[in-house]
C-alpha positions in Angstrom: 24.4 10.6 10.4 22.0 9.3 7.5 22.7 5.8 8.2 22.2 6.1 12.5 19.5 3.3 13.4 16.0 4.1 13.2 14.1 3.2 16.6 10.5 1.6 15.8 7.3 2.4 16.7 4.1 0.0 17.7 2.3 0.7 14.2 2.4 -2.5 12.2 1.3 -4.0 9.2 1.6 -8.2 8.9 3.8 -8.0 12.0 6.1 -5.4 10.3 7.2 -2.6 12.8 7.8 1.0 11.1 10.5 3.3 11.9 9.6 6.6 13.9 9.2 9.8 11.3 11.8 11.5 10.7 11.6 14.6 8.4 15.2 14.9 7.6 15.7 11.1 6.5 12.1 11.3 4.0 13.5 14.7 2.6 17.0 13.7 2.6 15.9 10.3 0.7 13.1 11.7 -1.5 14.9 14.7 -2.9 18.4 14.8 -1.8 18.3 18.4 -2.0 22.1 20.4 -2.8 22.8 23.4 -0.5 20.6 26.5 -0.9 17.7 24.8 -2.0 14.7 27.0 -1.1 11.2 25.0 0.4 8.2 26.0 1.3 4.8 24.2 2.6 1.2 24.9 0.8 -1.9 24.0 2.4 -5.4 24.4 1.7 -8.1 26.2 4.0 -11.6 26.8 2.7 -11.4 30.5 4.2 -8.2 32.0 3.9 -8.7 34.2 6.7 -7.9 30.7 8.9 -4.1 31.3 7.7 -3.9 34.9 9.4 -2.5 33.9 12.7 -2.6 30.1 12.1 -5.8 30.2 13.4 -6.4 26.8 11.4 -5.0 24.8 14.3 -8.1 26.1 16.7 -10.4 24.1 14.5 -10.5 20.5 15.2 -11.8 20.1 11.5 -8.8 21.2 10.1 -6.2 18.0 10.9 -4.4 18.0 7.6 -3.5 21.4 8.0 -2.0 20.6 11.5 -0.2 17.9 10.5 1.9 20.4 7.9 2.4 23.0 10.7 3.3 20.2 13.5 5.4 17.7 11.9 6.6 19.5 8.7 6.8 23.4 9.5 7.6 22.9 13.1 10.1 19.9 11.8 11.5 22.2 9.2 12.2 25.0 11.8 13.7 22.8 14.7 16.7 22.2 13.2 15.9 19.8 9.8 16.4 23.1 7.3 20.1 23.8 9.2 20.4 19.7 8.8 20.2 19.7 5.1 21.6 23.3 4.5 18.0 24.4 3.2 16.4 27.8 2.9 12.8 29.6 3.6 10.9 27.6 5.3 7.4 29.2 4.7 4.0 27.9 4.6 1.3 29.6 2.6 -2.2 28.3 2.2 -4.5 28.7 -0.7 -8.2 28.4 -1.5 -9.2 24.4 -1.3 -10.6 23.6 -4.2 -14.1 20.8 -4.5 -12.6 17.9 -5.5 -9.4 16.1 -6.0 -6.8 17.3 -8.8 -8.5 20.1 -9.5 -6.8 23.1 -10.7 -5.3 25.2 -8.1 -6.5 28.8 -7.6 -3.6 31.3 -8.0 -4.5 33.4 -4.8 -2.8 32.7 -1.9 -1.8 34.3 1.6 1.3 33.6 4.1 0.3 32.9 7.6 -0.6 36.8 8.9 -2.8 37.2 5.5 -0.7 38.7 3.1 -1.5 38.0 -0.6 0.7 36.1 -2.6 0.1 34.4 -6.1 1.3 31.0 -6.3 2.1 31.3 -10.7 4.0 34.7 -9.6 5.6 34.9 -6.2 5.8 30.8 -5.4 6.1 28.6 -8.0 9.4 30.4 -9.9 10.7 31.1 -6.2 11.1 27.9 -4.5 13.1 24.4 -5.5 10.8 22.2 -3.1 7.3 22.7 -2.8 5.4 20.4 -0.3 1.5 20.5 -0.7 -0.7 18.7 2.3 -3.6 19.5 1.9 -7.3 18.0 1.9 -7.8 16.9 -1.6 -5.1 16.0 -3.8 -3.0 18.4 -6.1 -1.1 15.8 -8.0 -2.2 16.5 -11.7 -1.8 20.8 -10.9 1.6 20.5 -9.2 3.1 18.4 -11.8 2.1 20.5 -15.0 3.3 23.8 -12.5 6.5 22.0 -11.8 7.2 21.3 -15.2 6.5 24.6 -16.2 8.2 26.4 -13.6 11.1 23.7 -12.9 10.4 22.9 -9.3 10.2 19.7 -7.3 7.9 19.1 -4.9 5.5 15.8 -3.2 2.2 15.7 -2.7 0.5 14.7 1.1 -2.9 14.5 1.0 -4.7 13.5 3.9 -1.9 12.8 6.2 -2.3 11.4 9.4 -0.6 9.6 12.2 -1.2 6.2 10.7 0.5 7.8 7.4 3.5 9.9 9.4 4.2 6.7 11.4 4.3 4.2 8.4 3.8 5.0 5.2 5.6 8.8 5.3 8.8 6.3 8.0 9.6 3.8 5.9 13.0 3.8 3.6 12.1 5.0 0.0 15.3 3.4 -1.0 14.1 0.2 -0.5 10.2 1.6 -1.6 11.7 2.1 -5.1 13.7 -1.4 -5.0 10.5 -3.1 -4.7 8.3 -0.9 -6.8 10.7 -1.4 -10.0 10.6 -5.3 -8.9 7.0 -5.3 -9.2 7.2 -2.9 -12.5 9.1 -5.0 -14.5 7.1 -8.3 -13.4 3.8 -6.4 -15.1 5.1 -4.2 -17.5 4.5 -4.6 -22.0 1.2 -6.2 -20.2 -1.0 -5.9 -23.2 -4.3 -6.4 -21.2 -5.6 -7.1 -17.2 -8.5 -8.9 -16.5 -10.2 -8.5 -12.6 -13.1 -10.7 -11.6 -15.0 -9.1 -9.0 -17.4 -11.4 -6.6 -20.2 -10.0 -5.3 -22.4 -11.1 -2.2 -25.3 -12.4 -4.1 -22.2 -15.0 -6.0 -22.6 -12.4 -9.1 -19.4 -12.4 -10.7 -18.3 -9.3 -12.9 -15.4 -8.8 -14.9 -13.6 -5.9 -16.5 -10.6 -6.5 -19.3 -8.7 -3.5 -19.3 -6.6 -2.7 -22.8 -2.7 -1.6 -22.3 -1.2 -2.1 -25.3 1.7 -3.2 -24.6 2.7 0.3 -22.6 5.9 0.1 -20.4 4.3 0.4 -17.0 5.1 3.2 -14.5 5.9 3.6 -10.9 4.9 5.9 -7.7 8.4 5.0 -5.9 8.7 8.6 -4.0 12.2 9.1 -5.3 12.0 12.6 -6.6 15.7 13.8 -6.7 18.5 15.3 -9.4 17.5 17.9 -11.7 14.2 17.3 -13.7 11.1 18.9 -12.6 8.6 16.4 -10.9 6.5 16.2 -8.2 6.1 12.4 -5.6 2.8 11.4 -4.6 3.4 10.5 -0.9 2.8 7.7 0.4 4.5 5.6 -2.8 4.1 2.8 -3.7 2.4 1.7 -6.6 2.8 0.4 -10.5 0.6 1.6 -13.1 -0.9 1.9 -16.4 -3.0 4.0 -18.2 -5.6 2.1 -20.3 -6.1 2.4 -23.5 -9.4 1.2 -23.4 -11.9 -1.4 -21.1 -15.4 -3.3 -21.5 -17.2 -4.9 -18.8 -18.4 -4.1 -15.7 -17.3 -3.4 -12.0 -19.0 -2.2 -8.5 -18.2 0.9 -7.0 -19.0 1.6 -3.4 -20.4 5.3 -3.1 -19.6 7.5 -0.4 -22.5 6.6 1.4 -22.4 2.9 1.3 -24.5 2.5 -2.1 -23.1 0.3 -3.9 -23.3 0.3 -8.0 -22.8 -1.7 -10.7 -20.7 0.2 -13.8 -20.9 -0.8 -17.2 -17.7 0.0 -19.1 -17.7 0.8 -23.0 -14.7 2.0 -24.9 -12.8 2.8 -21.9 -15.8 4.9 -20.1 -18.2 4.2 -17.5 -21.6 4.4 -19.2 -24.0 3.6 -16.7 -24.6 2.6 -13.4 -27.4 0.3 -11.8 -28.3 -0.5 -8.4 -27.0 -3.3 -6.2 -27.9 -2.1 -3.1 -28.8 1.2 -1.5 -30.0 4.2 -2.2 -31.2 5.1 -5.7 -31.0 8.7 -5.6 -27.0 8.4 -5.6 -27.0 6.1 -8.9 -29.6 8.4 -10.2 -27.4 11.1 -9.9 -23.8 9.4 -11.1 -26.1 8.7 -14.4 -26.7 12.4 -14.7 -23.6 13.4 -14.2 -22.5 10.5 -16.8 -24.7 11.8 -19.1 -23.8 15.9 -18.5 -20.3 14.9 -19.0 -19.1 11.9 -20.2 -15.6 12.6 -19.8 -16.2 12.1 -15.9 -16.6 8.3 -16.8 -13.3 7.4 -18.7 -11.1 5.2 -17.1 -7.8 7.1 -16.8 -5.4 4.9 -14.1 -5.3 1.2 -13.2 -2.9 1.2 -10.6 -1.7 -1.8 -8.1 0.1 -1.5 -5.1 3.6 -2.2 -3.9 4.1 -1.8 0.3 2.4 -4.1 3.3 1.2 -1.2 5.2 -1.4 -0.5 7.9 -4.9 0.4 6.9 -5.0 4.1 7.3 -8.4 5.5 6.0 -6.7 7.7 3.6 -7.0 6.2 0.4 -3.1 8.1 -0.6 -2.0 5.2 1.8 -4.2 2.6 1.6 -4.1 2.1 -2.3 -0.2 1.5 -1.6 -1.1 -1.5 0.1 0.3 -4.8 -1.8 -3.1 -6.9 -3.0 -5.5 -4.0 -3.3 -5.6 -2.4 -6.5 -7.5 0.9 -8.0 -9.3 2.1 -11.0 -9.5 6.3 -11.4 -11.7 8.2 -13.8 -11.1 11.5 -15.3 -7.7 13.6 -16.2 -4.8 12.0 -16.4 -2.2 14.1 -17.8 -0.5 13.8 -14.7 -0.1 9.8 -15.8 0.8 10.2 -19.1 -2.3 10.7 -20.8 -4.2 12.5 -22.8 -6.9 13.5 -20.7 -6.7 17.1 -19.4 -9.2 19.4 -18.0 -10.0 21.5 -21.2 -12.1 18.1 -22.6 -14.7 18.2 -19.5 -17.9 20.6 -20.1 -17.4 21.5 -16.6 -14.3 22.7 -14.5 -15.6 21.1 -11.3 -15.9 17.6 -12.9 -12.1 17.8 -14.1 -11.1 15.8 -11.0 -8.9 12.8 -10.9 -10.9 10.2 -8.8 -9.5 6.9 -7.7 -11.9 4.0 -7.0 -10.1 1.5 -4.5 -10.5 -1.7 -3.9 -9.8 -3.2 -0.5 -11.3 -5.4 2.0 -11.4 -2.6 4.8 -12.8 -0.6 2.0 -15.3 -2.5 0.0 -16.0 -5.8 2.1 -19.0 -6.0 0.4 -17.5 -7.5 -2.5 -14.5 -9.3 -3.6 -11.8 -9.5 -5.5 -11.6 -13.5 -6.7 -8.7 -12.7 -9.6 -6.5 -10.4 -10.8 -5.1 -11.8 -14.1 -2.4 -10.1 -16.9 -1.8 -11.2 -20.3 1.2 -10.3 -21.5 1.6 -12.2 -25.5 1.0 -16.0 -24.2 1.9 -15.3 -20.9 -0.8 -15.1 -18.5 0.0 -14.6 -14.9 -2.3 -14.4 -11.7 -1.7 -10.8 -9.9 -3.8 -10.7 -6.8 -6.4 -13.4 -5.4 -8.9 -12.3 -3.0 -7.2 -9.5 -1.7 -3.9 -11.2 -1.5 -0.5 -10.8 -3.8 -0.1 -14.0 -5.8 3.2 -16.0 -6.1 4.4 -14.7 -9.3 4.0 -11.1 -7.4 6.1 -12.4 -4.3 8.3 -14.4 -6.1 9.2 -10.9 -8.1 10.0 -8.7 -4.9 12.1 -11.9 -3.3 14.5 -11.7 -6.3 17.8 -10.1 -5.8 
């Protein structure tokens, strides 16, 4: 029954059409769950006294939270949980936190208000935890799931564009091509990314690696050991061991900066453009905390998929890559949330670039050195040949 054709749907990517979603193939292919396993859904609701009721699906501001209750609790619950032999079934929400990775509150309520505490009553009592929620819990889940020896995948964001491509397609072949592109850029011992800015300005930014084996978002979360998939996969990446130079960041309301990068940390930030109260205020915070500059993730990614305007999708998209700043334990690293003066700035933030999402610059080269190799990775936006010629081999 796994292997019955998958009809296709009208969203499209290059030409590429996208199977319809099916709940049981992603959960079937992401976690392969044995008989008896136990799931539930978490999502996040600024007032908890939305989840009484599922009142949440009254407010048109709340479209994440519909998504889990239409296509994953409602999916679960029409016959997917019978399909794959799988138990519970429930959805609890919990407080949303301010920013993305943060540290999950422990208080949270089923869906007619009863308390629950997600270290006591959810975490030691479920096999498969999925979180869709607003902002990401990534970094939370996967030091939970560790600790408490769950799996589970993260869906931030999730909307039609995302059920209909990036949450359809066939993580078999997603983890094919992500190891593909893994091993073409892994031992890299530095990447170098020109950026090209409007007024011809060119600014670069080496990032240090080491050497590190790379790693890969390939949404295959399945046997034994405790993890938790970002969905939508699709990505390599590093974490750097260090960086000098400088990049632009686009601000969320259209600002666009200049960073200056010193031992792996944003220092600074000076106006390109815009308004400059916002770089005033990135300086401060720089300044407050400086652990809210370092450079914690350079991460490229893997899949031709539609522009979604959820960056969880759209930094999967082969030729765009991203920097993040702040923890990432989640990663690899060493950077965890203790180190920051203050809990809300213990975030994981990613900074992507994309020509939907930052057409106000460009990237001219993407280039890894890896001993005496060097090799072109991206060129304005687009995977290079070495890239291509990596995924085309057998």
């Amino acid at each position: 029954m796994f292997n019955a054709p998958m009809p296709t749907v009208q969203t499209t990517a290059n030409g590429r059409k996208f199977p319809k979603f099916d709940l049981y193939r992603l959960l079937y292919t992401v976690f392969q769950p044995t008989f008896g396993c136990k799931i539930c859904i978490l999502i996040d609701l600024p007032d908890l006294a939305e989840a009484k009721g599922m009142a949440f699906l009254q407010n048109p501001v709340r479209a994440v939270q519909g998504q889990a209750y239409r296509a994953f609790h409602q999916g679960l619950h029409n016959g997917v949980m019978d399909e794959l032999a799988l138990k519970g079934g429930e959805m609890y929400a919990y407080k949303q936190t301010t920013g993305s990775n943060l540290d999950l509150p422990d208080e949270c309520v089923d869906m007619e208000g009863n308390p629950f505490s997600l270290e006591g009553d959810i975490y030691p009592n479920y096999d498969i935890i999925l979180c869709i929620s607003t902002f990401s819990a990534t970094a939370p889940l996967t030091a939970f799931a560790k600790q408490y020896g769950f799996r589970g995948a993260t869906l931030h964001g999730v909307n039609d564009i995302i059920l209909n491509s990036g949450l359809a397609v066939d993580y078999e072949e997603v983890s094919r091509d992500a190891e593909k592109l893994r091993l073409a850029m892994t031992r890299a011992d530095s990447v170098e990314i020109d950026f090209a800015l409007e007024s011809g300005e060119v600014l670069t930014a080496k990032l240090e690696l080491n050497a590190q084996e790379a790693q890969k978002s390939h949404g295959l979360c399945r046997g034994t050991t405790p993890d938790v998939a970002n969905l939508p996969a699709g990505e390599v990446y590093f974490v750097p061991t260090s960086a000098e130079g400088f990049f632009p960041m686009k601000y969320e309301d259209g600002t666009l900066g200049k960073l200056t990068v010193t031992g792996g940390c944003i220092v600074k930030s000076e106006l390109i453009s815009g308004d400059p109260a916002t770089i005033a205020a990135h300086n401060a915070k720089l300044l407050d905390d400086p652990m809210t500059g370092v450079l914690g993730e350079l991460g490229f990614g893997t899949q031709v998929l539609p522009v979604s305007g959820s960056d969880i999708q759209d930094e999967k998209v082969l030729g765009t890559c991203h920097l993040a700043t702040g923890r990432d334990d989640h990663l690899g690293g060493h950077i965890t949330p203790a180190q920051f003066k203050r809990h809300q700035n213990a975030t994981h933030d990613d900074i992507l670039f994309a020509p939907h999402k930052t057409p106000n610059f460009d990237i001219k080269q993407v280039r890894m050195n890896r001993g005496s190799q060097q090799e072109i990775l991206i060129e304005h936006f687009q995977p290079s040949k070495y890239l291509l010629d990596a995924l085309a081999a057998e």
